[in-house]
Structures are given as C-alpha cells and as structure tokens.
C-alpha positions as CSV (number, residue, x, y, z in Angstrom):
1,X,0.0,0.0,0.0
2,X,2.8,2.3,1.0
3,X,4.7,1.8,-2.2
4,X,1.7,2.1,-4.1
5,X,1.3,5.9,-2.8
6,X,4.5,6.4,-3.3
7,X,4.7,5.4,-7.4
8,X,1.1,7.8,-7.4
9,X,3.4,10.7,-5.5
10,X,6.6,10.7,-7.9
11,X,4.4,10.4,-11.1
12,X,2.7,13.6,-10.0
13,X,6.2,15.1,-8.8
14,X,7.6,14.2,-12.3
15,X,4.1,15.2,-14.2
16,X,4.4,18.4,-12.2
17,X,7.8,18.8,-13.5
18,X,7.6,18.3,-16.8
19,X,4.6,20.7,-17.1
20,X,5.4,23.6,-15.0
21,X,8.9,23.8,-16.0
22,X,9.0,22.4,-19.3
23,X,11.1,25.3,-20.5
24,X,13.8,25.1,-17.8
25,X,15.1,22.4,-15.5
26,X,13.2,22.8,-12.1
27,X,14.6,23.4,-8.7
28,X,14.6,21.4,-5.2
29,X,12.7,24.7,-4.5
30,X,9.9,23.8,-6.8
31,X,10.1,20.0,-5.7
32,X,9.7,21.1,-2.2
33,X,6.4,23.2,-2.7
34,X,5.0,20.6,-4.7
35,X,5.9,18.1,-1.8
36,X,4.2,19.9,0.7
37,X,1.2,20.8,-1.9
38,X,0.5,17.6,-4.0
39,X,-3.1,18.6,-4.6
40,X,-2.2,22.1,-5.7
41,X,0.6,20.8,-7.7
42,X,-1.7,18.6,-9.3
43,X,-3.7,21.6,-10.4
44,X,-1.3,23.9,-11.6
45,X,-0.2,20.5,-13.6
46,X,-3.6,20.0,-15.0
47,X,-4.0,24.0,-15.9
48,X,-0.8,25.9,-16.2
49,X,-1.0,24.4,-20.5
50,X,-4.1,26.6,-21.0
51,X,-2.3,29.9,-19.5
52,X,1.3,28.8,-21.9
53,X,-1.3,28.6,-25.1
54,X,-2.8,31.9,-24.2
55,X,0.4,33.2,-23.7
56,X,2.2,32.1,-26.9
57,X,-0.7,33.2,-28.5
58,X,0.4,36.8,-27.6
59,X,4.1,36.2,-28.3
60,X,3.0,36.0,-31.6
61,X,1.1,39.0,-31.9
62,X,2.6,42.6,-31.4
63,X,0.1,44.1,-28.8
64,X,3.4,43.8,-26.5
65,X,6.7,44.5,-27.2
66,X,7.9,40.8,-27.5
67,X,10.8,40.7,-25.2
68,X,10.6,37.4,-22.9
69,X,13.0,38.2,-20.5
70,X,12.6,42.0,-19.0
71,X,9.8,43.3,-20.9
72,X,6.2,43.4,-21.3
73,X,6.0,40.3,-22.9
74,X,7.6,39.1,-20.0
75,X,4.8,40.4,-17.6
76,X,2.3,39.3,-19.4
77,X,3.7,36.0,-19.0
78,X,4.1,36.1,-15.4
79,X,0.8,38.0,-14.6
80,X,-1.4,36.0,-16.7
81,X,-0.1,32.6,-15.5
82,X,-1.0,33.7,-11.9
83,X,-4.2,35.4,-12.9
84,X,-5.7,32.3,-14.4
85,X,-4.3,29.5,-11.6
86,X,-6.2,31.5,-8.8
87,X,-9.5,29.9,-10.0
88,X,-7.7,26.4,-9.0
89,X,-5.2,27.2,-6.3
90,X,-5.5,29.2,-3.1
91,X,-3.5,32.9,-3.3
92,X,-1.1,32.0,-0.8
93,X,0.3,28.9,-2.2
94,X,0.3,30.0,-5.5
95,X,2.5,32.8,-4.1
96,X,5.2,30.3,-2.5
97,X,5.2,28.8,-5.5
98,X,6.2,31.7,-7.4
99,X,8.8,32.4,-4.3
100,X,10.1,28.9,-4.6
101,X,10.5,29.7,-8.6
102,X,12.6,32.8,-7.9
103,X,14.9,30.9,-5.4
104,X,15.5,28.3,-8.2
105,X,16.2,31.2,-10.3
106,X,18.9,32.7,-8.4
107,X,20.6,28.4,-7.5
108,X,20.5,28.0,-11.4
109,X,22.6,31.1,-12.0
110,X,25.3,30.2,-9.9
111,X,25.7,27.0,-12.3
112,X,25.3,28.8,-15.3
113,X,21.6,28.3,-16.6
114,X,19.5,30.2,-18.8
115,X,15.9,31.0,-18.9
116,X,14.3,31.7,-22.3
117,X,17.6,32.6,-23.5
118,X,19.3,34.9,-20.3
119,X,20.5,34.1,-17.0
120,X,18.7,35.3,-14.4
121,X,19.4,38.3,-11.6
122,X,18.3,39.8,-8.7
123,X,16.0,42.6,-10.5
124,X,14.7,40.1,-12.5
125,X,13.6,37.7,-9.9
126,X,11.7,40.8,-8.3
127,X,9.8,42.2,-11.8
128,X,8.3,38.5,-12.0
129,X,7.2,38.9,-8.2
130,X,5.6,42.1,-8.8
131,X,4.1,40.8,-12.0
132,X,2.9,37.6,-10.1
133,X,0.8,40.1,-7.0
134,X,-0.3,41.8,-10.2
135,X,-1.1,38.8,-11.6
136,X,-3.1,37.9,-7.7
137,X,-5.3,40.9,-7.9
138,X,-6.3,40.7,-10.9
139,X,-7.7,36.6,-10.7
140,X,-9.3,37.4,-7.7
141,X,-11.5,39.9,-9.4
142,X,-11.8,37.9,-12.5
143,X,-12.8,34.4,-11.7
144,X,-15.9,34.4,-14.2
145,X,-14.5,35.7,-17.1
146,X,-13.0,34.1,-20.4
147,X,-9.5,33.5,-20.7
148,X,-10.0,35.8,-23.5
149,X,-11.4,38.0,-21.5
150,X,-9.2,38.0,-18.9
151,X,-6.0,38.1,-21.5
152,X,-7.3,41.5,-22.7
153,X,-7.4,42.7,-18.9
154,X,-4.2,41.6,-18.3
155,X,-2.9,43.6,-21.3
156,X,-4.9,46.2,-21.0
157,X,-3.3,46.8,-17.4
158,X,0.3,46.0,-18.9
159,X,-0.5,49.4,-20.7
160,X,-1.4,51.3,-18.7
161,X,1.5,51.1,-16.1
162,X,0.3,48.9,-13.5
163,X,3.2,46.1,-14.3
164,X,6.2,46.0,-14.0
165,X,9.7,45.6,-16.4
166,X,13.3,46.5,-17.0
167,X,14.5,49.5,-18.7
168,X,16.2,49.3,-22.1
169,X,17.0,51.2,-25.0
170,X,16.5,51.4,-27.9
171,X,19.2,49.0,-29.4
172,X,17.6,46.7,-26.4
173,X,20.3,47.0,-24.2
174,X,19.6,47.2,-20.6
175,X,20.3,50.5,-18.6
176,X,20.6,52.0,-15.9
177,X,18.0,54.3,-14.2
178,X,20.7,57.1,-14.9
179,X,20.2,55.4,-18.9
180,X,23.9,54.4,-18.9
181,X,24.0,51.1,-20.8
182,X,24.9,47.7,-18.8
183,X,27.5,45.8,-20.2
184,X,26.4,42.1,-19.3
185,X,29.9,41.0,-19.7
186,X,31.2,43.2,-17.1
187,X,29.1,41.1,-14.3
188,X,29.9,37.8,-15.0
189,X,28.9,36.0,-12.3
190,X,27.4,38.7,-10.3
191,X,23.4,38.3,-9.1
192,X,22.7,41.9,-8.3
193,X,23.0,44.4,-11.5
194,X,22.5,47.7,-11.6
195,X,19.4,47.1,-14.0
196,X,16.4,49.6,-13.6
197,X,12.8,48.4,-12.8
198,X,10.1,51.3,-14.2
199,X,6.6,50.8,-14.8
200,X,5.2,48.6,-17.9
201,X,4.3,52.1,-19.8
202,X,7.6,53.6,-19.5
C-alpha cells in the first residue's frame, strides 16, 4: 500500500515537472512546494498548458513589445499565468510557488543556466514577483470571465503602467536608471545588477 502511494506521488512530482517547467530544469525549491502541496501541484499541472497557449498566443502578436525576458511580454507572461491558476489554487500557495520559482532562479545562476535565453538576476527575480501580486489581484476579481477575456485585462493593465519591467533602449540594451547602458559582460557572475525596474508604460 505504501509503495503504491508512493509510485502515485513521484508520477505527480515528475508530471508536475515536466509541465510547469518544461522550459527550464526545475529546482529542489519547486520539488519542495509541490511536496508539501500535492493537490495544488496537481492543479497547476492540470491547468498551467491553457495559460502557456494563451500566452504564446500573444508572443506572436505585437500588442506587446515581445521581449521574454525583461519586458512586457515578460509580464504578461508572469501576470497572466498567476491570474488564471487563482481559479484552482489558493493565493497564498500560489504565491510560494512563485517564491520557490525565484529561489530556483537565483541556484541556477550560480551553475550557469538560462531562462528563455538569459540568466537570471536579482532585478529580475523581483519584476516576476511584482508581476505575479499583479497577476493575484487581478484573478481574484476575474474568476468568471473568459480566458479571453481576462488576456485583454491583463494587457490592458500592462499598458497602462500597472506592471512592471526593466528598462532598455533602444538598441535593447539594458540601462541604468541614470540610462547608462549595462555591459552584461562586465558582471559575469554577479546576481545583483545595476538594472532599472520602471513601470510597464515607460
């Protein structure tokens, strides 16, 4: 009986996995949340596919400026995905998930790993969180409308400020809040960056 639950619980942990991370290697973070929350694990498993379609979907658009990592794009991503699981998963766990993404974030740097194409930092890890409460307020309000719906409401408050990114040019080069340009090579192996967080309509 015991070993029975226990082929159930790692064919969740590695369903979980495979879908909530399927574009990076997850963290003992991640694996930890979803030990202590196999039910909610099991729903953001089940779900978190229908917020990635809607969310390619605007990747290929241009409503948003199309920059994964740092931009609006980017937010979207973040504050969508947390926007739609709050109709399966309680606020607060959802939230320690997103925490427990952000520490895998920062473990992955140190060993040299990318997300979509960049390694993570410090400024980055808190634009997602930002994007994620965003992301919390706007669910909680939105429970009974479309994903459609709730895509345009998302964007909608992309434009008008109430996200969050990091500041570029307009070669796409990172900067400063004093808009001197950030040479990435200079801070090789460094997590904090003097990167700039502004408002999504900046």
């Amino acid at each position: 009986m015991l070993k029975s639950k226990y082929r159930i619980f790692m064919c969740l942990m590695i369903g979980f996995a495979a879908t909530l991370f399927s574009q990076h290697e997850i963290s003992k973070y991640e694996y930890r949340w979803a030990m202590l929350h196999p039910l909610a694990a099991k729903r953001v498993q089940k779900h978190l596919a229908e917020a990635m379609d809607v969310y390619k979907e605007v990747r290929n658009t241009n409503e948003l400026d199309g920059f994964e990592n740092g931009g609006t794009l980017d937010a979207f991503r973040h504050a969508f995905t947390m926007a739609y699981l709050v109709r399966y998963v309680q606020i607060d766990k959802l939230r320690k998930l997103g925490k427990s993404h952000e520490k895998g974030n920062e473990y992955f740097f140190y060993k040299n790993h990318q997300e979509f194409g960049e390694r993570a930092d410090s400024l980055a890890c808190v634009m997602d969180l930002r994007n994620n409460e965003l992301g919390f307020e706007i669910g909680e309000k939105s429970k009974n409308v479309s994903k459609e719906e709730l895509k345009n409401l998302i964007i909608v408050q992309i434009k008008e400020g109430n996200a969050w990114k990091l500041k570029k040019n307009s070669q796409n080069q990172y900067i400063s809040c004093q808009n001197e340009s950030i040479l990435i090579e200079k801070y090789k192996g460094k997590w904090f960056l003097p990167k700039c967080l502004v408002k999504s309509n900046e």
